[in-house]
PDB file of N, CA, C and O in Angstrom, chain B, residues numbered from 101:
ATOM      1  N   UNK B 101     100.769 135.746 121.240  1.00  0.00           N
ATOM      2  CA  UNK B 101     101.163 136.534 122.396  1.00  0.00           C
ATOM      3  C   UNK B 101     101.305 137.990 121.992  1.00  0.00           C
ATOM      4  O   UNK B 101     101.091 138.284 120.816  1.00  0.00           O
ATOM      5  N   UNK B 102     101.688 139.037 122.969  1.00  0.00           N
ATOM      6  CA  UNK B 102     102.110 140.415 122.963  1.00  0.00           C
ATOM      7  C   UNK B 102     100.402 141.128 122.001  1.00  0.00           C
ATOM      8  O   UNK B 102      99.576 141.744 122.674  1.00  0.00           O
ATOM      9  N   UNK B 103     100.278 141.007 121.207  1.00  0.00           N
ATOM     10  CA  UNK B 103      98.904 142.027 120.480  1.00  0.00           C
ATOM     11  C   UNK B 103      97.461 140.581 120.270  1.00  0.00           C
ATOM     12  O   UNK B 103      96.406 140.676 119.644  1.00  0.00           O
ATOM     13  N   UNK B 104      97.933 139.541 120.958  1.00  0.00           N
ATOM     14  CA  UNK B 104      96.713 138.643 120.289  1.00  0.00           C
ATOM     15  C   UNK B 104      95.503 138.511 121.389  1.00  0.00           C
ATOM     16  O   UNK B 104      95.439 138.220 122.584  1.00  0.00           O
ATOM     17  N   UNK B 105      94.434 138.938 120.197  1.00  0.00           N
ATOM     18  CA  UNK B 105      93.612 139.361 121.007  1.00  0.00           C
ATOM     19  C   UNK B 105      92.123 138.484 120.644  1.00  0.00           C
ATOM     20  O   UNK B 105      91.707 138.317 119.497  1.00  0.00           O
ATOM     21  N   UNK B 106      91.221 137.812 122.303  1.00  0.00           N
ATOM     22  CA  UNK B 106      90.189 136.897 121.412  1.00  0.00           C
ATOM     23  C   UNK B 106      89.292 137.076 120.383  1.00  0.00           C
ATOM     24  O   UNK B 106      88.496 136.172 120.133  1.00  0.00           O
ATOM     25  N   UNK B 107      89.293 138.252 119.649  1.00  0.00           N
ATOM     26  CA  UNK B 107      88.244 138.115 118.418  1.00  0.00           C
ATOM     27  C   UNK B 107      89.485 137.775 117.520  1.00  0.00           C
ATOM     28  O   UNK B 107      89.135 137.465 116.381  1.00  0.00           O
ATOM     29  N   UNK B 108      90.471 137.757 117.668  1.00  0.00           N
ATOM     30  CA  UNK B 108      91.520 136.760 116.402  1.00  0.00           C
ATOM     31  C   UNK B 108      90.660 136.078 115.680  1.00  0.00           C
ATOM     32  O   UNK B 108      89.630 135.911 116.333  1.00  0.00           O
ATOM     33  N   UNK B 109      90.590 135.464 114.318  1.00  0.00           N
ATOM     34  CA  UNK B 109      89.964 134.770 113.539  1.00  0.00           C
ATOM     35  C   UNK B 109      91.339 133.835 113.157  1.00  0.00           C
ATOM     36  O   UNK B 109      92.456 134.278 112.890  1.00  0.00           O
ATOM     37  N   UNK B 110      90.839 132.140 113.222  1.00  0.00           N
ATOM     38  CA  UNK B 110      92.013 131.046 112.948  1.00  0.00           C
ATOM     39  C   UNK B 110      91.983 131.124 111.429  1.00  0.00           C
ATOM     40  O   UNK B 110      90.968 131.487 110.834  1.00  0.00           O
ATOM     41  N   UNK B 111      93.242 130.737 110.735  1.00  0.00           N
ATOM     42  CA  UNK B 111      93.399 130.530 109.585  1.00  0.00           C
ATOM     43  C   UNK B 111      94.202 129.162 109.461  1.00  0.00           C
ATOM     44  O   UNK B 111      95.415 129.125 109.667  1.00  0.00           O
ATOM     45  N   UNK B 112      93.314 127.824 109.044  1.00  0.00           N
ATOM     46  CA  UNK B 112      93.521 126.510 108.901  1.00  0.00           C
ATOM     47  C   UNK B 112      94.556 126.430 107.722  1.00  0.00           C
ATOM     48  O   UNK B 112      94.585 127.188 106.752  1.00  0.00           O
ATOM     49  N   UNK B 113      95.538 125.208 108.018  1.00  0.00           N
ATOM     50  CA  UNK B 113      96.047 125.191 106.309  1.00  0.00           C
ATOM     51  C   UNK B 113      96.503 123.358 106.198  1.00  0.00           C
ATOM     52  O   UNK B 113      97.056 122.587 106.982  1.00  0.00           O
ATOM     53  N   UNK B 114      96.005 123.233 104.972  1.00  0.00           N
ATOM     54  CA  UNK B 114      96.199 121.686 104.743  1.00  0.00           C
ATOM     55  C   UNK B 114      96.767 121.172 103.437  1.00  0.00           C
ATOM     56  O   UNK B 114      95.858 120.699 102.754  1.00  0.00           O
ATOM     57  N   UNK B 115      97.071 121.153 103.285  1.00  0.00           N
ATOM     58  CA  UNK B 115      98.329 120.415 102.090  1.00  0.00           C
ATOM     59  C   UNK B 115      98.614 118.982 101.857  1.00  0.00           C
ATOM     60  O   UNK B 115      99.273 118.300 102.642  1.00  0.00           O
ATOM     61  N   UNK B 116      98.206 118.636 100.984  1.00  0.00           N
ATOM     62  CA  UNK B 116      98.398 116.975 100.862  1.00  0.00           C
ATOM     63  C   UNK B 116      99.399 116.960  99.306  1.00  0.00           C
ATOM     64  O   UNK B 116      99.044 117.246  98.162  1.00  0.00           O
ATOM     65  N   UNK B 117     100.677 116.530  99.804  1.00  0.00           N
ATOM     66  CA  UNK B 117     101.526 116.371  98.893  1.00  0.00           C
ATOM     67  C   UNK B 117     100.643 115.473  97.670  1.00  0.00           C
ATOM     68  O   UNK B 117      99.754 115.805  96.886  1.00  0.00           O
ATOM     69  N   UNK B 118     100.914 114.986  97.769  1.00  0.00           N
ATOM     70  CA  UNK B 118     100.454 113.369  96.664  1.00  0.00           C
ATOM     71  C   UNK B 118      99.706 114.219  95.802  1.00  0.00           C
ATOM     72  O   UNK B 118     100.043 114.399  94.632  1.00  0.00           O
ATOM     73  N   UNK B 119      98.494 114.865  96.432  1.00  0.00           N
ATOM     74  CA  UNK B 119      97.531 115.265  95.650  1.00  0.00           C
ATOM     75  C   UNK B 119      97.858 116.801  95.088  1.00  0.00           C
ATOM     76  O   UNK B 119      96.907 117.397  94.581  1.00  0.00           O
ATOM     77  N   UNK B 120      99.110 117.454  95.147  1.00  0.00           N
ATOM     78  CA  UNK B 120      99.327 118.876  95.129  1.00  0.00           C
ATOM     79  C   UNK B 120      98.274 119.656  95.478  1.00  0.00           C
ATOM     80  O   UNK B 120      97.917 120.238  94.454  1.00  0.00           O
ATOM     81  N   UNK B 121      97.609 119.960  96.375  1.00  0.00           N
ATOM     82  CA  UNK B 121      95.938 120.293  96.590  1.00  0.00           C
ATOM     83  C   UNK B 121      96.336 120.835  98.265  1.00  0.00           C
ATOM     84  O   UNK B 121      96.848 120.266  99.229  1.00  0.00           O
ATOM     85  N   UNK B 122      96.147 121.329  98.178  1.00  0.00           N
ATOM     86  CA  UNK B 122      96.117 122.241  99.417  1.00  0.00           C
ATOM     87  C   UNK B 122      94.614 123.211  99.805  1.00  0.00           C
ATOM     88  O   UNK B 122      94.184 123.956  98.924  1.00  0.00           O
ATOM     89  N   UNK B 123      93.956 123.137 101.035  1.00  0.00           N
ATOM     90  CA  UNK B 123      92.816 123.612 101.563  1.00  0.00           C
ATOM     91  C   UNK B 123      93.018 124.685 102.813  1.00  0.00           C
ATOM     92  O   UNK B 123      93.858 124.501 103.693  1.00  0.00           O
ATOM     93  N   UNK B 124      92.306 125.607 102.776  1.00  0.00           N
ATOM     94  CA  UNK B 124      92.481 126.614 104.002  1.00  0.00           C
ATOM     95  C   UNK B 124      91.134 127.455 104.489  1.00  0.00           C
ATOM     96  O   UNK B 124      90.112 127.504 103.805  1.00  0.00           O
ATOM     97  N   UNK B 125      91.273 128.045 105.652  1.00  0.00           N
ATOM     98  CA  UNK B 125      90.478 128.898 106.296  1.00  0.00           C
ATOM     99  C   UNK B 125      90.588 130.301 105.730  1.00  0.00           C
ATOM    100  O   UNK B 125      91.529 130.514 104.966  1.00  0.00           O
ATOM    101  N   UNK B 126      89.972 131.020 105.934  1.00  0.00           N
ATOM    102  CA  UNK B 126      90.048 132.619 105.794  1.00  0.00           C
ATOM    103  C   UNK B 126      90.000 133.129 106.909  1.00  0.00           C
ATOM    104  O   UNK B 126      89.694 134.321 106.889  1.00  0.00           O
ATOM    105  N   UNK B 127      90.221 132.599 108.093  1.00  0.00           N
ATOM    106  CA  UNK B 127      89.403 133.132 109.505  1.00  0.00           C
ATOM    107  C   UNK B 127      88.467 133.134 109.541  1.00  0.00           C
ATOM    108  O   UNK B 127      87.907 134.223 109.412  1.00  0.00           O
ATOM    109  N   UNK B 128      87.634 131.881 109.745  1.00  0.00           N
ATOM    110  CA  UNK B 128      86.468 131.970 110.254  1.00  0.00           C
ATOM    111  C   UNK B 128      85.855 131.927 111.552  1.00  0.00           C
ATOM    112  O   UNK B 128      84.875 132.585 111.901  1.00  0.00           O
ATOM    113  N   UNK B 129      86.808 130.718 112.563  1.00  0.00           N
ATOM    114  CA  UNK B 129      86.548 130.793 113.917  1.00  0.00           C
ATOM    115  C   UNK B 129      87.378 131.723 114.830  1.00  0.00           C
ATOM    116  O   UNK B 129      88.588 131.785 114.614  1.00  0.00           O
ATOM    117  N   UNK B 130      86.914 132.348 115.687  1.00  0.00           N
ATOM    118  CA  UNK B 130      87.244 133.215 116.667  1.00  0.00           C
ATOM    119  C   UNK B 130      88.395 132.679 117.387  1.00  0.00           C
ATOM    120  O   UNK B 130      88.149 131.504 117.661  1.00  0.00           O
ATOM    121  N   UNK B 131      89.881 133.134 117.938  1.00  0.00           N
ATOM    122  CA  UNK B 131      90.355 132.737 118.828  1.00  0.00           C
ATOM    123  C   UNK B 131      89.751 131.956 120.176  1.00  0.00           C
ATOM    124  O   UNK B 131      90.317 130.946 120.593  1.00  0.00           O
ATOM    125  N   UNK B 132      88.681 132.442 120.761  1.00  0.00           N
ATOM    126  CA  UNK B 132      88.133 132.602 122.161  1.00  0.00           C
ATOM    127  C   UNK B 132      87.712 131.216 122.076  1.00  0.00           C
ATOM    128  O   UNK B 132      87.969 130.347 122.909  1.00  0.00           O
ATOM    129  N   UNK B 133      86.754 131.010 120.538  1.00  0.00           N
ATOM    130  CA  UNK B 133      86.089 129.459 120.658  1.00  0.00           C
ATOM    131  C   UNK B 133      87.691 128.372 120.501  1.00  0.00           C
ATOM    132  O   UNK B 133      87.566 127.168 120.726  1.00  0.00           O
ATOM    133  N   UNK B 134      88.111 128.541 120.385  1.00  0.00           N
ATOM    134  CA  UNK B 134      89.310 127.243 120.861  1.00  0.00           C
ATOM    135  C   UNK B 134      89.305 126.029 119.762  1.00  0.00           C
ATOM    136  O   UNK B 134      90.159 125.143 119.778  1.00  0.00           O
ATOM    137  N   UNK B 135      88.330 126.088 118.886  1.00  0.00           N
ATOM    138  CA  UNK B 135      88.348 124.959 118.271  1.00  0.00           C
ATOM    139  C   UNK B 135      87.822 125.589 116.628  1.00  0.00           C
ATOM    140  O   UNK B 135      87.196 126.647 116.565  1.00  0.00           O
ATOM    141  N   UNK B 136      88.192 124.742 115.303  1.00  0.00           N
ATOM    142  CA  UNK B 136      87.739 125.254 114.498  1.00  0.00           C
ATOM    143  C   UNK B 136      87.668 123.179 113.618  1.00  0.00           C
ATOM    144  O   UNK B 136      88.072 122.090 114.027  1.00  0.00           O
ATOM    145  N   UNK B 137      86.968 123.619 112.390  1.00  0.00           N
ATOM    146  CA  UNK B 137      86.681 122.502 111.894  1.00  0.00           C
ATOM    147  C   UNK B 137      87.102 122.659 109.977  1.00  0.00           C
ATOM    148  O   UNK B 137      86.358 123.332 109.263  1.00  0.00           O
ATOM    149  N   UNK B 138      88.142 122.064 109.488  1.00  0.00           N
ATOM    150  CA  UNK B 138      88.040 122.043 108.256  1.00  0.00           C
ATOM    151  C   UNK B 138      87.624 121.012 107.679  1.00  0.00           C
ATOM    152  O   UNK B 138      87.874 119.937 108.225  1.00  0.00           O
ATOM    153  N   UNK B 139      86.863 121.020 106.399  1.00  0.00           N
ATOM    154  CA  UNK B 139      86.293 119.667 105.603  1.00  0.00           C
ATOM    155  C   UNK B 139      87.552 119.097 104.687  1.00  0.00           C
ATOM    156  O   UNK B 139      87.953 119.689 103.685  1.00  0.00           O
ATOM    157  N   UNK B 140      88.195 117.679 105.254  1.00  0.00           N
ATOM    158  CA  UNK B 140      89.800 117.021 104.533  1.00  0.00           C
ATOM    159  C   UNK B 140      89.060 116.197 103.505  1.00  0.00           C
ATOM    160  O   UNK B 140      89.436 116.179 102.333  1.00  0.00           O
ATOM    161  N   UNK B 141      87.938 115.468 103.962  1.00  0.00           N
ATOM    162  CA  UNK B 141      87.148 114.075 103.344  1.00  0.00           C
ATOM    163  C   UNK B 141      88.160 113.915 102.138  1.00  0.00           C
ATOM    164  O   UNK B 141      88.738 112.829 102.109  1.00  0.00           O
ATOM    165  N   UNK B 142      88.597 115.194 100.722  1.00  0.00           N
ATOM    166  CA  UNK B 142      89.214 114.702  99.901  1.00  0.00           C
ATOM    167  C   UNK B 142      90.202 113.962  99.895  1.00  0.00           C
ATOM    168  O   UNK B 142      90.441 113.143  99.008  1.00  0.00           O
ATOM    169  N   UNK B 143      91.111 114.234 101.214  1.00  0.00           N
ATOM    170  CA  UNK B 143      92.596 113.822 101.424  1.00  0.00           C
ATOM    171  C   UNK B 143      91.901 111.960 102.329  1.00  0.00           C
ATOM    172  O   UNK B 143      92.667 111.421 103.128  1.00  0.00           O
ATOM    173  N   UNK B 144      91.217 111.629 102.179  1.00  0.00           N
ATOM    174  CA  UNK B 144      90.741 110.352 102.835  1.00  0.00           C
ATOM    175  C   UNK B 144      91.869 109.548 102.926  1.00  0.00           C
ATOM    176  O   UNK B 144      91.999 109.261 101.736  1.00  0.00           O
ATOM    177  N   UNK B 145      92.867 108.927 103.559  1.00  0.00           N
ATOM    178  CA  UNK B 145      94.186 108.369 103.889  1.00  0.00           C
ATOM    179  C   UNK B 145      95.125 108.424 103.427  1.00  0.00           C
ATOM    180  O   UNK B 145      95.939 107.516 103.258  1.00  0.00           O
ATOM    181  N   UNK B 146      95.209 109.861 103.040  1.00  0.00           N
ATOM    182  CA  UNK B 146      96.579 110.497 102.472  1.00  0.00           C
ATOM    183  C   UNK B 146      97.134 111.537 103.701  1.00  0.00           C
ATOM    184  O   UNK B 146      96.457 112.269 104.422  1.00  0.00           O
ATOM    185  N   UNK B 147      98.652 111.333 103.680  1.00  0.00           N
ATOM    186  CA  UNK B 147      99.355 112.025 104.282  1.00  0.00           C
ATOM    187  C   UNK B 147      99.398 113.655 104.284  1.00  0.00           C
ATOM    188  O   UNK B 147      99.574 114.122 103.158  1.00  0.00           O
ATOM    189  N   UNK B 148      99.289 114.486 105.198  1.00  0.00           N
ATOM    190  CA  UNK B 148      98.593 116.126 104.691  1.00  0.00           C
ATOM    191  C   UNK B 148      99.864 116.735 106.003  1.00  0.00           C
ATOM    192  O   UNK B 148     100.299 116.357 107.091  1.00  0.00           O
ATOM    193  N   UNK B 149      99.996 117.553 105.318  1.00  0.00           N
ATOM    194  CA  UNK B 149     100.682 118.833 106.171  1.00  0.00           C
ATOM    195  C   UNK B 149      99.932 119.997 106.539  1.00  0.00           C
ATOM    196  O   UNK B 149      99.248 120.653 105.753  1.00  0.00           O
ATOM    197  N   UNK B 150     100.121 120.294 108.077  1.00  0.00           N
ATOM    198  CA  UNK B 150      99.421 121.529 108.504  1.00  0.00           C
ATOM    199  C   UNK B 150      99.978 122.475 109.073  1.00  0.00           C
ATOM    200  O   UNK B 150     101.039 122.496 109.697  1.00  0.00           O
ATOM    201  N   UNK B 151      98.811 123.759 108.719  1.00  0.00           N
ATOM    202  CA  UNK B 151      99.786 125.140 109.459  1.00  0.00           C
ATOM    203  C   UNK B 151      98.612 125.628 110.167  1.00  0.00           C
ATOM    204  O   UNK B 151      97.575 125.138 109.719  1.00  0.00           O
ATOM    205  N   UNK B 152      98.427 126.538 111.251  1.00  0.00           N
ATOM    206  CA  UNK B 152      97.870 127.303 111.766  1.00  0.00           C
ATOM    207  C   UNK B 152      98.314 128.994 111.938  1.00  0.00           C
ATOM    208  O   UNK B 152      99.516 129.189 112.116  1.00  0.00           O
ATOM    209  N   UNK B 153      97.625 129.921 111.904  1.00  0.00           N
ATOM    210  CA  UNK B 153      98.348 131.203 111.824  1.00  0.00           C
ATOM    211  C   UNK B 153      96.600 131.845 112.128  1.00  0.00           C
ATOM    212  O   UNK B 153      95.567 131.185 112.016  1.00  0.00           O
ATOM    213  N   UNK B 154      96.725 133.319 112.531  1.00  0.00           N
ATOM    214  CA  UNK B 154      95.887 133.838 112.762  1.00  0.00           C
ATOM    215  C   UNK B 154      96.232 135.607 112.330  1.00  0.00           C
ATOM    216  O   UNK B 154      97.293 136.158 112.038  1.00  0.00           O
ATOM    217  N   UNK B 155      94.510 136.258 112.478  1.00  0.00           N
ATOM    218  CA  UNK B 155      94.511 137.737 111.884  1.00  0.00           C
ATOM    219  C   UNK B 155      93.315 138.249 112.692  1.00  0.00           C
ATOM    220  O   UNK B 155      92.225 137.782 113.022  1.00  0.00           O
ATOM    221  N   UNK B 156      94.021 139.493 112.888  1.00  0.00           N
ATOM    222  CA  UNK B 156      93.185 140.326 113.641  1.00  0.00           C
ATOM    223  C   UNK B 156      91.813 140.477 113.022  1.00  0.00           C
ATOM    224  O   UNK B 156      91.643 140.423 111.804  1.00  0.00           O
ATOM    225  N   UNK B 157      90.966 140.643 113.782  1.00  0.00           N
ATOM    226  CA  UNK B 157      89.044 141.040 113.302  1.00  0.00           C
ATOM    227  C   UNK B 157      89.677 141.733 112.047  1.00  0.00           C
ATOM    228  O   UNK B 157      89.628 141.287 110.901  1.00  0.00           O
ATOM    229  N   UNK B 158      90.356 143.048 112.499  1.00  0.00           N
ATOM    230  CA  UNK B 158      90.202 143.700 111.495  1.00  0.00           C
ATOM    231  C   UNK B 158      91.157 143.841 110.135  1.00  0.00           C
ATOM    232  O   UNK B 158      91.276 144.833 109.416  1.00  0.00           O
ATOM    233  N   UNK B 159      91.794 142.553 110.008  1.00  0.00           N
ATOM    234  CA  UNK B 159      92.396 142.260 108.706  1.00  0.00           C
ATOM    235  C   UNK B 159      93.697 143.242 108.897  1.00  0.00           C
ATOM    236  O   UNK B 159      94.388 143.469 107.904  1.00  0.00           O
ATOM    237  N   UNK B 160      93.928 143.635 109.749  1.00  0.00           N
ATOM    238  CA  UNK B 160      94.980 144.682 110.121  1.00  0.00           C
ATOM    239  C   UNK B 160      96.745 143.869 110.132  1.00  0.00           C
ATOM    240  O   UNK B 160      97.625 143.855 109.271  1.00  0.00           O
ATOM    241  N   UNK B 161      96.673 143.277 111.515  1.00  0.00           N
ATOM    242  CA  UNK B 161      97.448 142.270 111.884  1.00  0.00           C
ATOM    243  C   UNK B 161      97.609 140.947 111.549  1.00  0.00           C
ATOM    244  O   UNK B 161      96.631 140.337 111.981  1.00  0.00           O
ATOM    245  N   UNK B 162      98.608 139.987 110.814  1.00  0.00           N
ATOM    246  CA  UNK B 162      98.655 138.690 110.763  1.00  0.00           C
ATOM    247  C   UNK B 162      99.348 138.486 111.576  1.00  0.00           C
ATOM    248  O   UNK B 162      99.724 139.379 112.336  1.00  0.00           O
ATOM    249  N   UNK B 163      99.757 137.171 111.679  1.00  0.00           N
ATOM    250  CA  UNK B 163     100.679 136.662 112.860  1.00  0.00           C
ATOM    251  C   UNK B 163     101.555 135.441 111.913  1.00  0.00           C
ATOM    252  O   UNK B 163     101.153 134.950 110.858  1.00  0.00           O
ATOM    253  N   UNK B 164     102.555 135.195 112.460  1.00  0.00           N
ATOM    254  CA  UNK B 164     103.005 134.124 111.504  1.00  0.00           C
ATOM    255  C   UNK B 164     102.893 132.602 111.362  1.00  0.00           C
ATOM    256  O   UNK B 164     103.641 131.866 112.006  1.00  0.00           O
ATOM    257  N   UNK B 165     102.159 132.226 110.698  1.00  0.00           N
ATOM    258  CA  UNK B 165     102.230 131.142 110.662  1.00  0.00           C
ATOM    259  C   UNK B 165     102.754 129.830 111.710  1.00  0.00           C
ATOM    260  O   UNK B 165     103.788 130.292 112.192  1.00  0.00           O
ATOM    261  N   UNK B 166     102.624 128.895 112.105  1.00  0.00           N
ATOM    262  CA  UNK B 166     103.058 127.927 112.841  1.00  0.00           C
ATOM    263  C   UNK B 166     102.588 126.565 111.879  1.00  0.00           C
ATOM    264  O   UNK B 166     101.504 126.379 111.326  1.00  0.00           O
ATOM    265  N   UNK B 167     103.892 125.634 111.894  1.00  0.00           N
ATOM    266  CA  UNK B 167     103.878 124.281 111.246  1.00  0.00           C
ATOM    267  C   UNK B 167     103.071 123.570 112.507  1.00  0.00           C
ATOM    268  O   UNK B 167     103.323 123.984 113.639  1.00  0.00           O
ATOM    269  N   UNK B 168     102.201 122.613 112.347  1.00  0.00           N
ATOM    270  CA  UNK B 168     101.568 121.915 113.112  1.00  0.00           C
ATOM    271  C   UNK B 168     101.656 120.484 113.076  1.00  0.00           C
ATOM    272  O   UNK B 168     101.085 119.615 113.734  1.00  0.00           O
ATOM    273  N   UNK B 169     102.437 120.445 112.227  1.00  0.00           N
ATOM    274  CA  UNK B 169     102.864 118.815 111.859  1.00  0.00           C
ATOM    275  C   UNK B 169     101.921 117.830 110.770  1.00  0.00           C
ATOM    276  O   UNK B 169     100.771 118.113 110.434  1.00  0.00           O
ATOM    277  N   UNK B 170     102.561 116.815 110.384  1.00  0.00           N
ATOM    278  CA  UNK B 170     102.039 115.894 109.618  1.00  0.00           C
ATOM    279  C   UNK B 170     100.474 114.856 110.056  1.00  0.00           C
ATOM    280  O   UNK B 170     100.235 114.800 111.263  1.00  0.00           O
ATOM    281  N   UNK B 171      99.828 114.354 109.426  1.00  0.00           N
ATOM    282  CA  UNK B 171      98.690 113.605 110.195  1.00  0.00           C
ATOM    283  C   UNK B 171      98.626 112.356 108.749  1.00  0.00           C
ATOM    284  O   UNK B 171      99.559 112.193 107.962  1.00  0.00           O
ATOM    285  N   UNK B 172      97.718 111.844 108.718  1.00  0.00           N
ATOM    286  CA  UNK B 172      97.253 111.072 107.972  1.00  0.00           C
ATOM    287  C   UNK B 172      95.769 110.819 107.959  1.00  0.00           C
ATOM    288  O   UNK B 172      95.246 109.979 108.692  1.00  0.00           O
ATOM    289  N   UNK B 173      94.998 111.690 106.968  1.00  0.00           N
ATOM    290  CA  UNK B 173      93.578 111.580 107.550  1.00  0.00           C
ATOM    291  C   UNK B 173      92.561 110.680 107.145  1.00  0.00           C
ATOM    292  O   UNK B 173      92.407 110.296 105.986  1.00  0.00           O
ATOM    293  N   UNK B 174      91.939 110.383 108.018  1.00  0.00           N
ATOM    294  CA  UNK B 174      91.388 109.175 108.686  1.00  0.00           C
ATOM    295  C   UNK B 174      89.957 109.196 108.080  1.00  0.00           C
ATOM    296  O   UNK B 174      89.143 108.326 108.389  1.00  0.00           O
TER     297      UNK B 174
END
């Protein structure tokens, strides 16, 4: 909200305790497209923690982080 604007770029974050191994985005997908895709395959039915957070096009602005909750991937 307040400065977020759709060329935002998402920044994915995945964390799988067990494995101390954690995976992330740099911003690659655009706010506007609504959807983004990270590769887990390593974490294959291990329990993973996620965050989402985003940054302006121009590397200017971050935003803070948001916990997205636990999953178990499938």
């Amino acid at each position: 909200t307040g400065i977020a604007k759709p060329t935002d770029k998402a920044i994915l974050v995945v964390f799988c305790p067990d494995l101390n191994l954690g995976i992330y985005t740099t911003g690659s997908a655009g706010r506007s497209l609504l959807t983004e895709t990270l590769a887990v395959a390593n974490f294959t039915g291990k329990l993973v923690e996620t965050w989402i957070g985003f940054i302006s096009a121009d590397g200017r602005n971050v935003a803070t982080s948001l916990y997205t909750g636990q999953l178990t991937v499938s």
